[in-house]
Backbone as CSV, one residue per row, in Angstrom:
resi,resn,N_x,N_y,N_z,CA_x,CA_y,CA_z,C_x,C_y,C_z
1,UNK,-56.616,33.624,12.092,-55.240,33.212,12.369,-54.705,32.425,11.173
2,UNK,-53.547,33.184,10.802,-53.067,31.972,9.877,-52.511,30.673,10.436
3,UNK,-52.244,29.723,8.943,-52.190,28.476,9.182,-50.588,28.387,9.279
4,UNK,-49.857,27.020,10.398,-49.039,26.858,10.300,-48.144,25.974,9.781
5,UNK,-47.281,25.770,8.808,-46.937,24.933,8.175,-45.680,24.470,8.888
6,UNK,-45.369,23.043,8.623,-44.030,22.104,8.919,-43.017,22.647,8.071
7,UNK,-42.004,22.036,8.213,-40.953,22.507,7.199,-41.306,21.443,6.324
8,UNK,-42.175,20.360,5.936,-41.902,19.173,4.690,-43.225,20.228,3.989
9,UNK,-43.615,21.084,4.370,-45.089,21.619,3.716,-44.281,22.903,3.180
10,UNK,-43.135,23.828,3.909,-42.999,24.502,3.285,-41.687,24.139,2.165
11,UNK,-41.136,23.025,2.076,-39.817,22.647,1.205,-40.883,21.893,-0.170
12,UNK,-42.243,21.943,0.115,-43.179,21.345,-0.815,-43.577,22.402,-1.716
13,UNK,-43.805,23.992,-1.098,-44.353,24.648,-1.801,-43.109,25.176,-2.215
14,UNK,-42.280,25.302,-1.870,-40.604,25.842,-2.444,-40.431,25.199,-3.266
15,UNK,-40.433,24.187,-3.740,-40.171,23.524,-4.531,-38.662,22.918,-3.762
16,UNK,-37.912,22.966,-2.295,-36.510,22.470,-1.984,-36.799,21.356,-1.316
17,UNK,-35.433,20.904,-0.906,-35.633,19.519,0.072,-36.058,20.081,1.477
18,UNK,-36.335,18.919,2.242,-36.350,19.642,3.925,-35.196,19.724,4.454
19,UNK,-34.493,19.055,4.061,-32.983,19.521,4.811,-32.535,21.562,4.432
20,UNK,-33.001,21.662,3.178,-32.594,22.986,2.979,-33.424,24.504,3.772
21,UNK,-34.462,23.856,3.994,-35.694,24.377,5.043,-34.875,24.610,6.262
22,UNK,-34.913,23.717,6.784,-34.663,23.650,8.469,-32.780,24.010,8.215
23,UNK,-31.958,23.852,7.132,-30.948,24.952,7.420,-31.282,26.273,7.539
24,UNK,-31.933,26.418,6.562,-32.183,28.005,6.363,-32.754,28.675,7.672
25,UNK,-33.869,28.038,8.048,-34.202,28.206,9.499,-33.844,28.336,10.898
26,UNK,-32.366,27.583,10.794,-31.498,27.657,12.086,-30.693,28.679,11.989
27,UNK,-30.020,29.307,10.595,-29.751,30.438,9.899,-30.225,31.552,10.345
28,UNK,-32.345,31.901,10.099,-32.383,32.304,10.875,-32.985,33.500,9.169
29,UNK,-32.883,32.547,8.089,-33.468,33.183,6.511,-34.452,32.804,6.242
30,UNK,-35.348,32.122,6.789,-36.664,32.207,6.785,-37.151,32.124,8.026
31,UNK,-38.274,33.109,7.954,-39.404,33.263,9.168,-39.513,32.329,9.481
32,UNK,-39.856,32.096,10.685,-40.152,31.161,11.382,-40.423,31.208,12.964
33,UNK,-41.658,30.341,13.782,-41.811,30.657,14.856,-42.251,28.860,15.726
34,UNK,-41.023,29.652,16.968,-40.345,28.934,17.914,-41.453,28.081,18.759
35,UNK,-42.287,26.981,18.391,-42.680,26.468,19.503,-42.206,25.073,20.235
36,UNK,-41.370,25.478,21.662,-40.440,24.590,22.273,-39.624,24.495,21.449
37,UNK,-39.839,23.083,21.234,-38.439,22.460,20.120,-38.947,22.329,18.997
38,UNK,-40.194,22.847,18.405,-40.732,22.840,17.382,-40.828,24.215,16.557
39,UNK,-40.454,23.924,14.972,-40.326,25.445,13.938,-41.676,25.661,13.349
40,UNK,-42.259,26.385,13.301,-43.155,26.823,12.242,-43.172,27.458,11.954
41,UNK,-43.670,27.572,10.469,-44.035,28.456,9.466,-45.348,29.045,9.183
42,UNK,-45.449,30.339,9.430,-46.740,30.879,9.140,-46.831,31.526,7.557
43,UNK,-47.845,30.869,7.262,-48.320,30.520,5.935,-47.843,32.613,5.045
44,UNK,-48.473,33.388,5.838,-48.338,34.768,5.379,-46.957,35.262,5.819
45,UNK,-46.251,34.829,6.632,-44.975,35.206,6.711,-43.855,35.025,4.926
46,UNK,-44.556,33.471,4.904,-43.444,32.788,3.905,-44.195,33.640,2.618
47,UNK,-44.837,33.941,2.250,-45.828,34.723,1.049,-45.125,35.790,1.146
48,UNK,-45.117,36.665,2.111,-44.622,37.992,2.485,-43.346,38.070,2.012
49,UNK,-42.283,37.224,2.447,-41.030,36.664,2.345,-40.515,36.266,0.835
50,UNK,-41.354,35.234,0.135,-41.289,35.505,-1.102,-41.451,36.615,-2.104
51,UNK,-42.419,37.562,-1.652,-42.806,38.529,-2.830,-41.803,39.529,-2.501
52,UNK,-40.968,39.377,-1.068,-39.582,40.177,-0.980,-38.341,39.816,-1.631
53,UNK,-38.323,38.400,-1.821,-37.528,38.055,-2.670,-37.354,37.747,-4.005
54,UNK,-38.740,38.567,-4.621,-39.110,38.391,-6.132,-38.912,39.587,-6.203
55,UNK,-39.361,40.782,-5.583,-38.841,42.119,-6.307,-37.665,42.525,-5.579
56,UNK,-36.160,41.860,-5.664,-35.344,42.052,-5.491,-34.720,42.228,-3.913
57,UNK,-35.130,42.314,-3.336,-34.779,42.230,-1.747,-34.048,40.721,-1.570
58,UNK,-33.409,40.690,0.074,-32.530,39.436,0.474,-33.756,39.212,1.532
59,UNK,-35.057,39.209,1.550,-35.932,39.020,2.232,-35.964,39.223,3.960
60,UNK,-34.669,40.283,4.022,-34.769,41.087,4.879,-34.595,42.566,5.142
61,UNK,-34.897,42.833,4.019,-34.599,44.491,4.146,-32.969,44.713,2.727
62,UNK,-32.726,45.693,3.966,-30.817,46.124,3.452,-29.877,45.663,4.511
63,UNK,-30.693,45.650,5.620,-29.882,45.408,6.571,-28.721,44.256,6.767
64,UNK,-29.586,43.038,6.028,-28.383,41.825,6.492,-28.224,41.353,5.367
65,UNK,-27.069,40.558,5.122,-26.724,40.048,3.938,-26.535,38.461,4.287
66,UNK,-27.316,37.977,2.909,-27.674,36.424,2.841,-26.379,35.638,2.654
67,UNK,-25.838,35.007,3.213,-25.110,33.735,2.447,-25.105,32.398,2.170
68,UNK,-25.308,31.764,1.360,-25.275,30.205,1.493,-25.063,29.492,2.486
69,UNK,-25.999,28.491,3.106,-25.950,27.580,4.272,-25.496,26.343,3.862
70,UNK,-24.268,26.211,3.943,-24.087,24.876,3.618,-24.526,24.037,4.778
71,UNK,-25.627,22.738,4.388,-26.174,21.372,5.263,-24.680,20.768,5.696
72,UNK,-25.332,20.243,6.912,-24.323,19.830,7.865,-24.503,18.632,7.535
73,UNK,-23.160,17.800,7.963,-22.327,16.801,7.304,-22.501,15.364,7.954
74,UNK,-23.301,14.389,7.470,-23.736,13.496,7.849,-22.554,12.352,8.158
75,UNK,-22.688,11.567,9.277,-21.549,10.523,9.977,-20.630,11.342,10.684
76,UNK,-18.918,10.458,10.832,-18.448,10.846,11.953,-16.866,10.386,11.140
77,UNK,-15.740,11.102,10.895,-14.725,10.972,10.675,-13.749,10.072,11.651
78,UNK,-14.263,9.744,13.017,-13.591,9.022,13.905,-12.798,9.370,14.582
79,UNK,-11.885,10.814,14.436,-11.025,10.989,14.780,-9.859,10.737,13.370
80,UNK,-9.838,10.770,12.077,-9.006,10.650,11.400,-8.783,11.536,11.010
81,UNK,-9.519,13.147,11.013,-9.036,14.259,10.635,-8.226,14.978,11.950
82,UNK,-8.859,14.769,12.784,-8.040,15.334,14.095,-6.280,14.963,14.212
83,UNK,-6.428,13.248,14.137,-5.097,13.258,13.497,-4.250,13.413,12.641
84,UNK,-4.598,13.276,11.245,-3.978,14.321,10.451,-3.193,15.594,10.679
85,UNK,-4.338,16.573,11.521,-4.330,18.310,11.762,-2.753,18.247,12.606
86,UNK,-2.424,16.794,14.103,-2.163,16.915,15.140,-0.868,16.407,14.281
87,UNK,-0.384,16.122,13.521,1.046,15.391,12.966,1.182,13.901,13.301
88,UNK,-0.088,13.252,13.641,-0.489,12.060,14.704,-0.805,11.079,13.249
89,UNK,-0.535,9.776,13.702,-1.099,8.837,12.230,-1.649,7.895,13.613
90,UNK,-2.664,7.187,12.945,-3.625,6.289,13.329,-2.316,4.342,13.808
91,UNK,-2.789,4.211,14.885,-2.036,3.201,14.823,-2.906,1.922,15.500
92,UNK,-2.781,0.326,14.926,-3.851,-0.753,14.888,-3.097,-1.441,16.102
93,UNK,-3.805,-2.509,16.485,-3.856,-3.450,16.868,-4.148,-4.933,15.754
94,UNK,-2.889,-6.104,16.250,-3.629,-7.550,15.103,-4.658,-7.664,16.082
95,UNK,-5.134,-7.766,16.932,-6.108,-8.287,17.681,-7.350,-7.571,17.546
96,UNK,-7.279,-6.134,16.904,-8.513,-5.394,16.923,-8.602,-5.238,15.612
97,UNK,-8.004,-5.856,14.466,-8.446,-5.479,13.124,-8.357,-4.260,12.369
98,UNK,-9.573,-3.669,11.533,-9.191,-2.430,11.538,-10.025,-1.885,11.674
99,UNK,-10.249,-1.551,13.556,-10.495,-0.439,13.984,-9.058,0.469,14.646
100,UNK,-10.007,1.679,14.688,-8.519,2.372,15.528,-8.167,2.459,16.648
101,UNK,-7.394,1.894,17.333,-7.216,2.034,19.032,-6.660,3.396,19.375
102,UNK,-5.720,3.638,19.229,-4.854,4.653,19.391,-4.146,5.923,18.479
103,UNK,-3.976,6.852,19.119,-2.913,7.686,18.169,-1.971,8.225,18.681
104,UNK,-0.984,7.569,17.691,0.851,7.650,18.495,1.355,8.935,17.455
105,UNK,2.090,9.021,17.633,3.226,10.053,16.947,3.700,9.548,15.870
106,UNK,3.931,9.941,14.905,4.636,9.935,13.505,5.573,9.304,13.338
107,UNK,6.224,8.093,13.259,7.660,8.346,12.702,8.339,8.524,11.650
108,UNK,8.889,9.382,12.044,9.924,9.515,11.220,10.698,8.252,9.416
109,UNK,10.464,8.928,8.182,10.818,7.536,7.349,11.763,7.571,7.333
């Protein structure tokens, strides 16, 4: 049986970060096998996988085509892009500083 590797074992032999691992993985571009809530990597999958992507293959055939995973976006905008999108501006409280309580409507300059 082969051995199964973490994603910090296989972003080690990749030479990538682990964040770029476990995108690629939810992606769904590298092998990988499902236990519970846990990913692994079998050691001959990722070998297999590479020597497909050294003699020219998208390490799945013809069938699907690869695109860049952009990593998902760390923190939380608050709600300041939502208002933006909504024609909405952010409006304070003196008593609450500057956090945001509410979002009123625009006025007009």
């Amino acid at each position: 049986m082969d051995k199964l590797l973490t994603a910090e074992e296989v972003a080690e032999l990749l030479g990538m970060k682990t964040d770029w691992v476990w995108a690629q993985a939810r992606k769904g571009l590298i092998p990988h096998v499902r236990l519970g809530r846990y990913r692994r990597f079998r050691e001959s999958a990722i070998e297999a996988w590479l020597s497909e992507l050294e003699t020219g293959g998208n390490g799945f055939g013809t069938a699907r085509a690869v695109r860049p995973v952009p990593l998902r976006r760390r923190g939380s905008l608050r709600g300041r892009r939502r208002a933006d999108n909504r024609g909405l501006e952010p409006t304070m409280s003196s008593r609450a500083g500057p956090q945001l309580l509410s979002l009123g409507p625009t006025k007009p300059s």
